[in-house]
Backbone bond lengths (Angstrom), bond angles and torsions (degrees), N, CA, C in turn:
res aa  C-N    CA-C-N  psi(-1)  N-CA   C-N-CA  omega(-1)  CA-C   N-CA-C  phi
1 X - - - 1.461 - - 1.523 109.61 -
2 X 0.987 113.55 119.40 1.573 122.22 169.19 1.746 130.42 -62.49
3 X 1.018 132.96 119.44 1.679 121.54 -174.72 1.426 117.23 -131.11
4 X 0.932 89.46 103.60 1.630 137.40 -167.27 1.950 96.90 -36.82
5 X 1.859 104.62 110.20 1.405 94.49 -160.10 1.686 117.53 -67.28
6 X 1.841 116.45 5.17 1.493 110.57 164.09 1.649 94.40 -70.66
7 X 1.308 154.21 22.88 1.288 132.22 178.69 1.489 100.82 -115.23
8 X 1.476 111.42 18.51 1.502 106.23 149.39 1.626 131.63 -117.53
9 X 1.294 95.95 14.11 1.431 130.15 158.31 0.863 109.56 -74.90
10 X 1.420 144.25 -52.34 2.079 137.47 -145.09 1.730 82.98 -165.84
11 X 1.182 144.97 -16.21 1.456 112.61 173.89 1.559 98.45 102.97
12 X 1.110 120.11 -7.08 1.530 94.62 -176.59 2.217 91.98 -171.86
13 X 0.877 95.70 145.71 1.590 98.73 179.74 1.752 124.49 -65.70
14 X 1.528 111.32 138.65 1.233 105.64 -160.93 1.887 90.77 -165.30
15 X 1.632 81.79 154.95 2.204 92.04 -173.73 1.005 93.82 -60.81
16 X 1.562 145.62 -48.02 1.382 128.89 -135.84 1.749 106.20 -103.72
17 X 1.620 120.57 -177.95 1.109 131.13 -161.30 1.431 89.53 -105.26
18 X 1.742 113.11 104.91 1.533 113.39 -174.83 1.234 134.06 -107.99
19 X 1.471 149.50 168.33 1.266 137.62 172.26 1.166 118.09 -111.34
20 X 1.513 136.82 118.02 1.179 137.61 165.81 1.525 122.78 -82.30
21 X 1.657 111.46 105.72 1.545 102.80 -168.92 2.080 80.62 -147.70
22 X 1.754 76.77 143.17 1.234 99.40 -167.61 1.947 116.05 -88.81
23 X 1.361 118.29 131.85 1.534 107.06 -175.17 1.316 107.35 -104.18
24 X 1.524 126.47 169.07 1.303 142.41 155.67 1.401 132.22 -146.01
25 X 1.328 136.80 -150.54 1.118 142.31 -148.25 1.564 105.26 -121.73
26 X 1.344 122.28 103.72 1.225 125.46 -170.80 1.804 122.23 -46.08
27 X 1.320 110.87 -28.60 1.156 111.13 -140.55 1.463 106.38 -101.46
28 X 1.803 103.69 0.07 1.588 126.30 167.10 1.675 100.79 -69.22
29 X 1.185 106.88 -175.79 1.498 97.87 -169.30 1.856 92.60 -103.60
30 X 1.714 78.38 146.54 1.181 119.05 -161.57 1.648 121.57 -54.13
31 X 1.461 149.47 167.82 1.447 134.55 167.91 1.582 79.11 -165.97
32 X 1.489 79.98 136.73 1.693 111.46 161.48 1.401 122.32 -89.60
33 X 1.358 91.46 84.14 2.056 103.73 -169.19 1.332 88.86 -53.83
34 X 0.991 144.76 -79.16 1.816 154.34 -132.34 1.870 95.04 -42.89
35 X 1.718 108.56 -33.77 1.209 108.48 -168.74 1.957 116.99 -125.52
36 X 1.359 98.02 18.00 1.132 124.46 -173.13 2.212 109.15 -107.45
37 X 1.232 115.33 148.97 1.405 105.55 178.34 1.703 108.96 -112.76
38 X 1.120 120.46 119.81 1.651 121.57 165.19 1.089 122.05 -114.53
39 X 1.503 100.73 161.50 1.464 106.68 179.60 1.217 110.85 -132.98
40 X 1.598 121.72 149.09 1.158 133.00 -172.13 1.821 103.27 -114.23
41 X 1.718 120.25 128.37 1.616 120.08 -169.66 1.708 69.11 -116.15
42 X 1.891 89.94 154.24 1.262 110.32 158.60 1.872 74.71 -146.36
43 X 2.114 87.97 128.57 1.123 110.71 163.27 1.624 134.85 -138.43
44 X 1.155 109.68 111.99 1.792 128.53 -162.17 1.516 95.21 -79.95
45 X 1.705 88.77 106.88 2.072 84.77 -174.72 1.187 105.56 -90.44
46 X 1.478 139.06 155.54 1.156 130.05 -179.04 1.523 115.28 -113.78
47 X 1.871 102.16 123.65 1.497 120.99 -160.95 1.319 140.34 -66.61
48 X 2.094 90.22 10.35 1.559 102.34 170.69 1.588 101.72 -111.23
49 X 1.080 142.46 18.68 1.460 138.66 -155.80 1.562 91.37 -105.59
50 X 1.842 122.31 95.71 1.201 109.92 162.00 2.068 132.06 -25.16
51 X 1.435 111.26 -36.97 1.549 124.12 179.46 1.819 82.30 -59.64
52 X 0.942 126.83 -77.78 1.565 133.17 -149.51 1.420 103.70 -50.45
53 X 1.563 117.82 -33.24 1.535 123.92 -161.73 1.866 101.47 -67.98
54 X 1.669 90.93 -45.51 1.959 119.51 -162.89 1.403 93.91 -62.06
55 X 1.450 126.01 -42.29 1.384 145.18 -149.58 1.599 103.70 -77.47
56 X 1.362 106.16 -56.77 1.612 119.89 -173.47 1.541 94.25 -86.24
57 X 1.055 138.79 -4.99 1.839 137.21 157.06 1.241 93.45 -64.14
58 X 1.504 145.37 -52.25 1.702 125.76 -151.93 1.466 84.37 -137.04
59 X 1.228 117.88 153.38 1.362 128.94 176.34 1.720 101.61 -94.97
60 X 1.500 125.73 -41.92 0.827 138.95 166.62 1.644 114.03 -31.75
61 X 1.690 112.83 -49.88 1.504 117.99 -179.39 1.353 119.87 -64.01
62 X 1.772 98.85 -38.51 1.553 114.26 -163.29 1.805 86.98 -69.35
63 X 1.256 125.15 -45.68 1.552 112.66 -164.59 1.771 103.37 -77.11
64 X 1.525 112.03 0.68 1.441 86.41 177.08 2.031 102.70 -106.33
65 X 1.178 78.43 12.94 1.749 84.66 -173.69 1.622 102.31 -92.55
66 X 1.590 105.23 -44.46 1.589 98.59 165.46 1.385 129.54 -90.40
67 X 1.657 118.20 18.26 1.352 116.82 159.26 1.704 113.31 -112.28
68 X 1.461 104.89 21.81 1.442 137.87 162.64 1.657 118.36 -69.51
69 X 1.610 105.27 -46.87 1.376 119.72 161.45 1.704 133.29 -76.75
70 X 1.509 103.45 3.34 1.478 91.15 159.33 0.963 122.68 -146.93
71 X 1.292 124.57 170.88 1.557 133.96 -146.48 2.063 109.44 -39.51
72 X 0.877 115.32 161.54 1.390 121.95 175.90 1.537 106.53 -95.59
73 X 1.385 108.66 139.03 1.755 112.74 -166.96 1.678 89.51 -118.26
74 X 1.748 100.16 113.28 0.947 116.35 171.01 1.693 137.54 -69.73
75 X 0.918 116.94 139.03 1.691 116.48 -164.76 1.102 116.86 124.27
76 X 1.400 121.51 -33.83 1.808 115.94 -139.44 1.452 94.65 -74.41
77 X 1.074 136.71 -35.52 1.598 126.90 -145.27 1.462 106.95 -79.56
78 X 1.355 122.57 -18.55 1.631 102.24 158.69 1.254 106.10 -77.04
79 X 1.542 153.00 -8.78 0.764 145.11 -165.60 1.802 125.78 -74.82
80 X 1.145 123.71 149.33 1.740 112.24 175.02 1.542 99.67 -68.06
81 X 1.296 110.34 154.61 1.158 129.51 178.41 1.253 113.65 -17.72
82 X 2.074 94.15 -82.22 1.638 134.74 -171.53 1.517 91.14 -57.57
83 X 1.058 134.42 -0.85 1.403 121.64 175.65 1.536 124.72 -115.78
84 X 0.936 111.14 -1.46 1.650 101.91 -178.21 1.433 110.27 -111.55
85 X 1.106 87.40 154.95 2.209 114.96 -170.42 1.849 95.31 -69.00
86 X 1.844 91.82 105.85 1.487 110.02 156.79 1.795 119.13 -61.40
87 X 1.079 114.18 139.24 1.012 103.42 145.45 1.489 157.64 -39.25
88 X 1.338 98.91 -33.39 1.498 120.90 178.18 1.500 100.65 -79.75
89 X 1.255 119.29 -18.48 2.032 130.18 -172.51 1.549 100.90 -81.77
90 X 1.972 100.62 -59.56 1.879 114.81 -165.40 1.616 80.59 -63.13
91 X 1.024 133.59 -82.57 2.043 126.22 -143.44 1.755 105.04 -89.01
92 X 1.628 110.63 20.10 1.286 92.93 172.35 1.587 114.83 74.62
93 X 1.259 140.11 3.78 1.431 120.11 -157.03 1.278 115.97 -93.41
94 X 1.651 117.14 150.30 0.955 139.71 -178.78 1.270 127.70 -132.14
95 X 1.055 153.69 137.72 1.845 139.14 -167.03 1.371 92.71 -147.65
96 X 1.536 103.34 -179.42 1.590 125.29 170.30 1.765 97.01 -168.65
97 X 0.994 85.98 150.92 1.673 113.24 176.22 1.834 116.61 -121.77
98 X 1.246 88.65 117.64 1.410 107.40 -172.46 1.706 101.43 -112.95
99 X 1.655 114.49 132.79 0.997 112.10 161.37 1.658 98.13 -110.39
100 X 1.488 98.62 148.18 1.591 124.02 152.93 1.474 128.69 -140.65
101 X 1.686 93.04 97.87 1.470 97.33 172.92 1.705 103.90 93.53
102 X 1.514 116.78 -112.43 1.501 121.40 174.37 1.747 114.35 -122.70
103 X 1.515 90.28 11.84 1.625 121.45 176.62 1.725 115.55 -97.10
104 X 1.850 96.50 105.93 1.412 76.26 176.70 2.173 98.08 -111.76
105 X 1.031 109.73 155.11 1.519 108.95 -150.73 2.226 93.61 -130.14
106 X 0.712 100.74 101.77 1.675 106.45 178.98 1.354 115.29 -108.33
107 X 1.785 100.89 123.77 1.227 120.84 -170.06 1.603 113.85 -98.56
108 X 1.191 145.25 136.21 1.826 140.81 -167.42 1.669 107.74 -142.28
109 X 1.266 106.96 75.79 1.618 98.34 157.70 1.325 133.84 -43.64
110 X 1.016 148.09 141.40 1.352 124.73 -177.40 2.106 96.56 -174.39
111 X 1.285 119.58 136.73 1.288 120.56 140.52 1.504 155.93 68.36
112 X 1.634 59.70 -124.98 1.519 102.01 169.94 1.795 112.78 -129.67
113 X 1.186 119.35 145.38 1.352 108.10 170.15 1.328 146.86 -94.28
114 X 1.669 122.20 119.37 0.862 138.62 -126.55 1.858 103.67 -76.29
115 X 1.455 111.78 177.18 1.473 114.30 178.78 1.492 88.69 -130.54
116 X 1.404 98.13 89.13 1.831 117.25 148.47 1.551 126.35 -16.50
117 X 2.071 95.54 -68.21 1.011 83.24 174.60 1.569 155.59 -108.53
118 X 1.851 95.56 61.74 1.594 107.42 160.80 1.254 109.69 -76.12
119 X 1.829 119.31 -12.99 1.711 94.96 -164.78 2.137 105.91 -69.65
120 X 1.116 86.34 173.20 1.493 102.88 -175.40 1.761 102.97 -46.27
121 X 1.203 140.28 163.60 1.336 147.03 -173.82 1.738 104.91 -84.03
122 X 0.916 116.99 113.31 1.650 123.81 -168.91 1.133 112.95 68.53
123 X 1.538 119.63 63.54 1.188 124.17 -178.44 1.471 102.76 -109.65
124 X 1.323 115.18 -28.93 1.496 133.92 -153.26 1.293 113.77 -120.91
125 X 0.767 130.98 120.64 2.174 131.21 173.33 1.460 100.90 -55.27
126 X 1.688 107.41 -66.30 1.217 125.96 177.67 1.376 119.70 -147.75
127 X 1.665 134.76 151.17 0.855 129.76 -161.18 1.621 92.69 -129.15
128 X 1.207 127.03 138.12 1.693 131.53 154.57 1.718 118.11 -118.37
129 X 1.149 106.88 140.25 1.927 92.23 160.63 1.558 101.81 -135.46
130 X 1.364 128.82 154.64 0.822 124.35 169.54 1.950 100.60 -164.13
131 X 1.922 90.13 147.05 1.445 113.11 175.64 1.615 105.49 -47.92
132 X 1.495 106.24 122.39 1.412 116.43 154.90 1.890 124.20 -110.58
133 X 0.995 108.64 -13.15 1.746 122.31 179.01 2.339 96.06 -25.88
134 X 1.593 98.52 -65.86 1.051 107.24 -148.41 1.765 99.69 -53.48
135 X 1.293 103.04 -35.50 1.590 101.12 -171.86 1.924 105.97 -76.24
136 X 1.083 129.14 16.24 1.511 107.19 -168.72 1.347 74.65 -111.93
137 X 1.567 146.31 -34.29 1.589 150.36 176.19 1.747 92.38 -44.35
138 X 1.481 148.05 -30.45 1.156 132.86 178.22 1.159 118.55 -98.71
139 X 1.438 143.50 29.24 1.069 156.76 164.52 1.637 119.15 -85.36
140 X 1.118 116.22 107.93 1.559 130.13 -172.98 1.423 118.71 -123.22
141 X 1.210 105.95 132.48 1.625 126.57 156.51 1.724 103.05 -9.18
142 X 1.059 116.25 120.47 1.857 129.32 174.72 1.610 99.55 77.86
143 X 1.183 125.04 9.37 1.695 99.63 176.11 1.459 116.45 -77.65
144 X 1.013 113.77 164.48 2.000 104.81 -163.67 1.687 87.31 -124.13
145 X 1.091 127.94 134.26 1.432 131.36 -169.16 2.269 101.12 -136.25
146 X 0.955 85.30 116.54 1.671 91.76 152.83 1.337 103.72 -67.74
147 X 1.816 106.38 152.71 1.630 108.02 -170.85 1.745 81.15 -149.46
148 X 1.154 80.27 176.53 1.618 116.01 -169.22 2.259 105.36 -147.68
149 X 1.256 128.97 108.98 0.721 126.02 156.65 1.734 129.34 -138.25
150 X 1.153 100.95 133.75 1.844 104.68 171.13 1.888 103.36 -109.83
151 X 1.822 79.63 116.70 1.689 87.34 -176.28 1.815 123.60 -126.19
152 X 0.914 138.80 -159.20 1.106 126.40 149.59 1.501 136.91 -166.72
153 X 1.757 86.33 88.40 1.326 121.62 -162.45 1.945 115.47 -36.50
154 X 1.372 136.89 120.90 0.774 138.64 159.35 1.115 121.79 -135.34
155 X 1.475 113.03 175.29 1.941 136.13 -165.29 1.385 100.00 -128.13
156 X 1.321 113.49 164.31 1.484 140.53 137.98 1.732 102.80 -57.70
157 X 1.107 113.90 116.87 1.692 115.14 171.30 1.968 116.98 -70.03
158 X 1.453 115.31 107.51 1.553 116.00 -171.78 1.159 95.57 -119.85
159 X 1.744 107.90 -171.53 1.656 110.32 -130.46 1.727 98.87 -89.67
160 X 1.231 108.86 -1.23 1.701 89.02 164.16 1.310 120.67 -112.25
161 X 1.271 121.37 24.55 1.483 136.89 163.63 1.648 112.85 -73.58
162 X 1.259 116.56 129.06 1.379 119.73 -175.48 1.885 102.99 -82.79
163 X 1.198 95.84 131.15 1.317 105.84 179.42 1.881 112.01 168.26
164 X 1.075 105.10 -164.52 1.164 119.74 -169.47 1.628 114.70 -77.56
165 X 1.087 114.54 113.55 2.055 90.62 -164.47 1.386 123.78 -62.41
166 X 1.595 105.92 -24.38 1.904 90.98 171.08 1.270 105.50 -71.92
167 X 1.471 125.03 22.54 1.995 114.99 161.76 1.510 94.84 -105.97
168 X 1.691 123.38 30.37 1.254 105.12 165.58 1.294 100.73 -119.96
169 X 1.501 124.84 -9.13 1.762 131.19 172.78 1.297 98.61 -33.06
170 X 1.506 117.35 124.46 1.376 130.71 150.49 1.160 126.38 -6.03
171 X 1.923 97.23 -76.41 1.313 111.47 -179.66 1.911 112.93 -97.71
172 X 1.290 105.07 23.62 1.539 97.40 175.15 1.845 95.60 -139.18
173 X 1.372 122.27 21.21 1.535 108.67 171.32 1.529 122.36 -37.57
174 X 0.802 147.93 78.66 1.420 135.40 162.25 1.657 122.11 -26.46
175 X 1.644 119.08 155.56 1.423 93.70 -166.01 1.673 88.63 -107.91
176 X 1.601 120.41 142.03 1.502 127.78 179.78 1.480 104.52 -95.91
177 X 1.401 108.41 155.82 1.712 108.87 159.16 1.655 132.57 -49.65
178 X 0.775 145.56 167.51 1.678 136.46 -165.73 1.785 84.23 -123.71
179 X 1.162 119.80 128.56 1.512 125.84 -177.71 1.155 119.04 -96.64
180 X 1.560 134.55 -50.58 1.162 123.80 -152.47 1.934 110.98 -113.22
181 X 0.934 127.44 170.19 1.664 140.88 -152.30 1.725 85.87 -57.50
182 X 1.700 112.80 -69.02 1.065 132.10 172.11 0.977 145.29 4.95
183 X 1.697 100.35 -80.23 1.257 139.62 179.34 1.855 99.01 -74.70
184 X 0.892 111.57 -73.14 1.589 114.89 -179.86 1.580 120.63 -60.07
185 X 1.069 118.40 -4.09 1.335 137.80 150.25 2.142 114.97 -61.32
186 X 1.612 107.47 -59.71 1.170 124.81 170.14 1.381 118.90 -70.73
187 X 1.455 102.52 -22.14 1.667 111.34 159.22 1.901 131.88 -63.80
188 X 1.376 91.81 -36.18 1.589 100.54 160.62 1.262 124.24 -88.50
189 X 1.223 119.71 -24.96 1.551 117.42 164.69 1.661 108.63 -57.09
190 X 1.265 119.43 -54.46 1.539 109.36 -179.67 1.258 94.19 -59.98
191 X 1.710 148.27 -37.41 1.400 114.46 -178.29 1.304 130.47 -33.89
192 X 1.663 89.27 -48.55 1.394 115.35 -171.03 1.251 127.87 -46.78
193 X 1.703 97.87 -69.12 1.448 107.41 169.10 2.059 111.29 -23.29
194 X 1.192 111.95 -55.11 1.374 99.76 -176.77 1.518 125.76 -101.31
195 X 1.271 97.60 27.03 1.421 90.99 173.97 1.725 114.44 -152.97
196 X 1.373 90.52 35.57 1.782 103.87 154.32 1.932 115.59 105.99
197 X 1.565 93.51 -10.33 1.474 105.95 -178.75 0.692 115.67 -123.95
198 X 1.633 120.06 170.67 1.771 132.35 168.14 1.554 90.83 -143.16
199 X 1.314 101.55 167.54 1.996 135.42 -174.34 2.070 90.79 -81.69
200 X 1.443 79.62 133.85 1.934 74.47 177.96 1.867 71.41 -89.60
201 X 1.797 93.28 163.29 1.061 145.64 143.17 1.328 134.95 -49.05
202 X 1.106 145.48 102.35 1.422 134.46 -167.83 1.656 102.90 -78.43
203 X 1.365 121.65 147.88 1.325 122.12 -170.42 1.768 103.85 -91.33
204 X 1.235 119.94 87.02 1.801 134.43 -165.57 1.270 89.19 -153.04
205 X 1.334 97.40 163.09 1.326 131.53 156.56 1.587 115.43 -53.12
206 X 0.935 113.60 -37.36 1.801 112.18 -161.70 1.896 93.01 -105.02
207 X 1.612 120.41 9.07 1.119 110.11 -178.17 1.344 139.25 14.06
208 X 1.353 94.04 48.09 2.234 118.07 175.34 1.558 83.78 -58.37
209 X 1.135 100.82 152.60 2.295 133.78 152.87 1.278 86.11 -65.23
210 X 1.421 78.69 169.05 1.925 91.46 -166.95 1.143 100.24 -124.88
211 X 1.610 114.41 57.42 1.784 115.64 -160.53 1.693 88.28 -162.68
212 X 1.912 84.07 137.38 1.970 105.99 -175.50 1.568 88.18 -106.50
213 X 1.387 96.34 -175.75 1.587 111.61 179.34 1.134 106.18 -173.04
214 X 1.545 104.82 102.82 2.095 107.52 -165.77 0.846 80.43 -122.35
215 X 1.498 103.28 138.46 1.771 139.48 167.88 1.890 109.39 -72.12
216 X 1.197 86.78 114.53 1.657 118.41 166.75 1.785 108.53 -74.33
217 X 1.496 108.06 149.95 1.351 113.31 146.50 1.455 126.40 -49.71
218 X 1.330 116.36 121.43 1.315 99.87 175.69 1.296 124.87 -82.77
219 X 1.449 122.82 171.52 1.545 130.48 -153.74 1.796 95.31 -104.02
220 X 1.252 107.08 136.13 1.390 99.94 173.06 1.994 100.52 -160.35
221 X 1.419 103.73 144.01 1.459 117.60 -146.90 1.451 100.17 -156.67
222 X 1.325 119.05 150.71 1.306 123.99 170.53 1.445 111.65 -73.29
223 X 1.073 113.97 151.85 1.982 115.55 -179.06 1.674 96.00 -133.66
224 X 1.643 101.81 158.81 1.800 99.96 171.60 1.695 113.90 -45.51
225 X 1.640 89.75 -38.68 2.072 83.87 -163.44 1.487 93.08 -119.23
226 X 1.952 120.72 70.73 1.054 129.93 128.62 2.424 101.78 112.13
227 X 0.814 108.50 -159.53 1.520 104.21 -155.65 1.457 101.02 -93.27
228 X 1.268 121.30 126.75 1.532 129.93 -165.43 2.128 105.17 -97.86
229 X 1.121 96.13 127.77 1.770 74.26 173.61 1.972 97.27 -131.56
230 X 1.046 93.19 145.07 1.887 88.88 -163.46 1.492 96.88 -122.45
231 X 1.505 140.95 103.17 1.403 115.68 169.16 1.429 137.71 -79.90
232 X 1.178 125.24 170.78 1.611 125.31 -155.74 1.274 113.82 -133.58
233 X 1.411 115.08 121.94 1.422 124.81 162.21 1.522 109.53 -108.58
234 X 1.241 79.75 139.01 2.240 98.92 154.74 1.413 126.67 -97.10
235 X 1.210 141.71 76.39 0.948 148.94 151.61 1.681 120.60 -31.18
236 X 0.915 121.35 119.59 1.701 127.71 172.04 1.816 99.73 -141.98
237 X 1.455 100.45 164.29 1.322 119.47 -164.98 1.161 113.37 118.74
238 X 1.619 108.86 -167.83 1.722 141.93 -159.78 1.034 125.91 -93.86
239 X 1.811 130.91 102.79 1.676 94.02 176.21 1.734 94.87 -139.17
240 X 1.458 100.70 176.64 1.660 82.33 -172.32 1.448 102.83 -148.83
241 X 1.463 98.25 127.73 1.897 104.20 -166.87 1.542 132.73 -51.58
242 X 1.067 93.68 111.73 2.080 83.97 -178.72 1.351 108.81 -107.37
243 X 0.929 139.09 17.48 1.507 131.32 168.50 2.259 93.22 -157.42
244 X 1.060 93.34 109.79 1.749 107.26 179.99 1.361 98.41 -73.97
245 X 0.943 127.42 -83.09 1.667 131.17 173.22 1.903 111.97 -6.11
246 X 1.510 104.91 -67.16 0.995 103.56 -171.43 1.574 120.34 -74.45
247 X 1.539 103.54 -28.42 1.402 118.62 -165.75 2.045 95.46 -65.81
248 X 1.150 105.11 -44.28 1.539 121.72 167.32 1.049 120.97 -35.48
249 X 1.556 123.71 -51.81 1.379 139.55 -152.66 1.509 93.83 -101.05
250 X 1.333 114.28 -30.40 1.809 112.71 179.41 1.700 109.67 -80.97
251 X 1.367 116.18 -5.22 1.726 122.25 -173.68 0.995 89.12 -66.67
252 X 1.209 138.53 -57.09 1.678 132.72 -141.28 1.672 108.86 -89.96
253 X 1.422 108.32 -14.69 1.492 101.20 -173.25 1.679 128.16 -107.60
254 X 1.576 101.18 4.22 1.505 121.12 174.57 1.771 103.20 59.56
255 X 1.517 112.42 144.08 1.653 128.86 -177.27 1.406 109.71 -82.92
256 X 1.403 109.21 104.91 1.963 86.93 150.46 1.655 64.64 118.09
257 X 1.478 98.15 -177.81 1.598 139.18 -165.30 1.410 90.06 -97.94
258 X 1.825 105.50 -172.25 1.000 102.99 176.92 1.455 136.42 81.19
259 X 1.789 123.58 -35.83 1.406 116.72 177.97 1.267 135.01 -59.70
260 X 1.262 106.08 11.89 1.525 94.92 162.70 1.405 111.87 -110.69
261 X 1.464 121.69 13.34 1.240 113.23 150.60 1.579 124.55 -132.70
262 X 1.507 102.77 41.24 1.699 101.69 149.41 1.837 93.66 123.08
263 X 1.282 126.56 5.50 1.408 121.33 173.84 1.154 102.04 -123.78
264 X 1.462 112.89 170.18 1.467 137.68 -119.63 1.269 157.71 -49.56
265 X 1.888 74.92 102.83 1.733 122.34 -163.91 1.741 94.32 -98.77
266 X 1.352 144.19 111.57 1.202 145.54 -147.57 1.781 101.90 -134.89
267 X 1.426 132.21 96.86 1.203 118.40 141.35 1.458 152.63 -45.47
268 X 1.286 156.60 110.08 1.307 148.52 -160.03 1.409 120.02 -138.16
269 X 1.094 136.22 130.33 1.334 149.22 -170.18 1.688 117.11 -149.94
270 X 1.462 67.71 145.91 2.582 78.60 -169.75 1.266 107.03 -30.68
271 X 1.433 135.07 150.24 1.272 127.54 168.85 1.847 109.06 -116.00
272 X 0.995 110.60 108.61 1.543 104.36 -172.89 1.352 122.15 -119.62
């Protein structure tokens, strides 16, 4: 299957001349893109490479395979666990995994720019990286952007949530998946609120957002302390920047939980 090289622009093929720039969650710590350098990977894995098969089995593997490609951060190993500088923290990284068709195509924000080729030998169809810094500097107050996001919407678990009741303890709620179109719809709007955007509006009578939210397979992987299961939405639609500054400062840090294994890595392009 062929993938069309605007689909390392926005993630997916389209008429116009697009920008692929990745969003997040303001309230992680902060980076001054305007004066900061990133890079955007588009990587075409190739669907006979046993590594690629093992890789897309655990999400967990695939992120230690792409924090395989950059530099090693010296110190950590006397360090306690809970304490030492991830990779995904030092270069910023963020990815998403897109399948199309029998094509699965992996995208890695990150930094600094990465050296590809440590992955395994026929791991990759093709590999690209290229500087994105300069394009998040043209992002302004009222621009309306089509988006692309894989996230993974969650709550605090309360008392009419089915579950276990010590996940309704005050101080021990556990956080649950967010289930329905709806709800996880109203889940990105509070992103928003703090991190420079809102959902356009469709111009109707019944003034719906102009944003879906289709349920993904969820991701599930072994962890040190026992079996992790993470669920997944796709978000597509409209939203349109009201604070540039912030919307800027939230690109680099991806929405929602989860980024170190493949959520929120966000495409966006002009909406006209």
């Amino acid at each position: 299957m062929v993938v069309d090289d605007r689909e390392f622009l926005i993630g997916r093929a389209h008429s116009l001349l697009l920008v692929f720039l990745p969003a997040g969650f303001c309230n992680d710590l902060l980076i001054e893109v305007k004066t900061m350098k990133l890079y955007l990977s588009r990587i075409i894995l190739n669907p006979s490479s046993k590594a690629v098969m093992h890789d897309l089995g655990s999400p967990r593997e695939l992120h230690k395979t792409i924090s395989g490609c950059f530099p090693a951060i010296d110190g950590q190993d006397a360090k306690p666990t809970h304490e030492r500088e991830t990779p995904r923290k030092a270069y910023n990284l963020l990815h998403r995994l897109d399948h199309k068709g029998e094509c699965a195509v992996l995208y890695v924000q990150s930094s600094i720019e990465p050296d590809w080729d440590k992955l395994m030998p026929g791991y990759a169809s093709r590999k690209d990286a290229k500087p994105v810094h300069d394009l998040y500097s043209n992002i302004s107050n009222g621009d309306r952007l089509q988006f692309r996001l894989a996230a993974n919407p969650t709550k605090r678990a309360g008392k009419d949530d089915v579950g276990k009741p010590r996940f309704h303890d005050e101080k021990r709620r556990r956080r649950i998946d967010i289930r329905t179109e709806a709800d996880r719809i109203k889940w990105l709007a509070r992103k928003g609120e703090h991190c420079g955007f809102r959902l356009a509006v469709a111009a109707s009578p019944d003034g719906a957002v102009m944003v879906e939210a289709t349920t993904e397979n969820a991701s599930s992987f072994k962890h040190d302390k026992g079996r992790v299961t993470l669920g997944s939405a796709i978000f597509t639609g409209v939203l349109e920047v009201t604070d540039a500054d912030a919307f800027r400062n939230a690109l680099a840090n991806g929405i929602g939980s989860g980024k170190a294994y493949g959520f929120g890595l966000m495409s966006v392009a002009p909406a006209y």
